[in-house]
N, C-alpha and C positions, 0 to 999 in steps of 0.2 A: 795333807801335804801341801806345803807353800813351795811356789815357783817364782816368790821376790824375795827381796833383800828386808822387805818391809811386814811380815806376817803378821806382826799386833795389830794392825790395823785394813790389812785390807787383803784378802784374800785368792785375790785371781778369777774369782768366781765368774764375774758379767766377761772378763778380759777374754779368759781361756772359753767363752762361749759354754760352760754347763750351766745346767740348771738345777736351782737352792732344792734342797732337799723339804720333800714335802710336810707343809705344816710350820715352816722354818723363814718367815717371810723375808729376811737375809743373811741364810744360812746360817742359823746361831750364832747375829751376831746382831746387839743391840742396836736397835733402830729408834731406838727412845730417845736417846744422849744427843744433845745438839752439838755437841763436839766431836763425836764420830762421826756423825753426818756431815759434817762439815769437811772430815779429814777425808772420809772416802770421796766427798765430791771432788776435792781438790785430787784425789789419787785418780778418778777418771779422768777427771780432765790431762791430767797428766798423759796417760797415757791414748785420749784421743787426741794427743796434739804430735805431728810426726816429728816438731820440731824438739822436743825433749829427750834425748838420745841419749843413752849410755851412762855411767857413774852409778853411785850408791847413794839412795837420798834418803835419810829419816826426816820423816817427817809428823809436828805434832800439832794441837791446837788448844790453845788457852786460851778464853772469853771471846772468839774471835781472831783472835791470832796466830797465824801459820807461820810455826816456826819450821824454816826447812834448813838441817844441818846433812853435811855429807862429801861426796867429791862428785861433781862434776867431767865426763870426758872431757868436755870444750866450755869455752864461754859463752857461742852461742847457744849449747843446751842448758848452763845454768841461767843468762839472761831468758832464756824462752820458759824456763819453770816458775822464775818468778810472774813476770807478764802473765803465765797463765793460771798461778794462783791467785794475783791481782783481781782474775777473772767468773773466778768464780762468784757468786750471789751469796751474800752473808758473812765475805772475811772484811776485815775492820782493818787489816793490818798485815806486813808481809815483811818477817824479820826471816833478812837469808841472812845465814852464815854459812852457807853451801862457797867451796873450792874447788879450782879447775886442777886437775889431774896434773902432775909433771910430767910429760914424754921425755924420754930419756935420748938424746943424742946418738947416733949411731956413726 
């Protein structure tokens, strides 16, 4: 059972605090691929950053490069996603096409 928006790529697992099923060094999920590894570092860093708040992000990784598509609640959580995929060790490159949400007038 996935608790994001994101479940091809990263599972909740380290987030929601359980532990990988044994035998399973992350949780049956290739730890081989240098572009999963890449996506999931960028998916924690995400989410150890408080400043990345709210929206739907897909996000992927080609040769190095994190493409992050989706909506954004604010602009400073989609500025804050970029900067910190920036941030991670081993992206070459940081194609946002992430948008900030309309709030609707009341």
């Amino acid at each position: 059972m996935s608790y994001w928006w994101y479940p091809d790529w990263y599972n909740g697992q380290s987030y929601l605090g359980r532990s990988r099923p044994a035998g399973e060094p992350d949780g049956g999920r290739d730890v081989t691929d240098p572009q999963k590894r890449l996506a999931r570092a960028v998916a924690e860093a995400f989410f150890d950053d408080a400043a990345v708040t709210g929206g739907q992000f897909d996000l992927s990784v080609q040769n190095g490069v994190v493409i992050l598509d989706g909506v954004a609640d604010t602009e400073a959580s989609r500025s804050a996603a970029v900067v910190r995929a920036w941030s991670v060790p081993g992206v070459r490159d940081v194609c946002n096409a992430l948008t900030v949400k309309k709030h609707r007038r009341r």
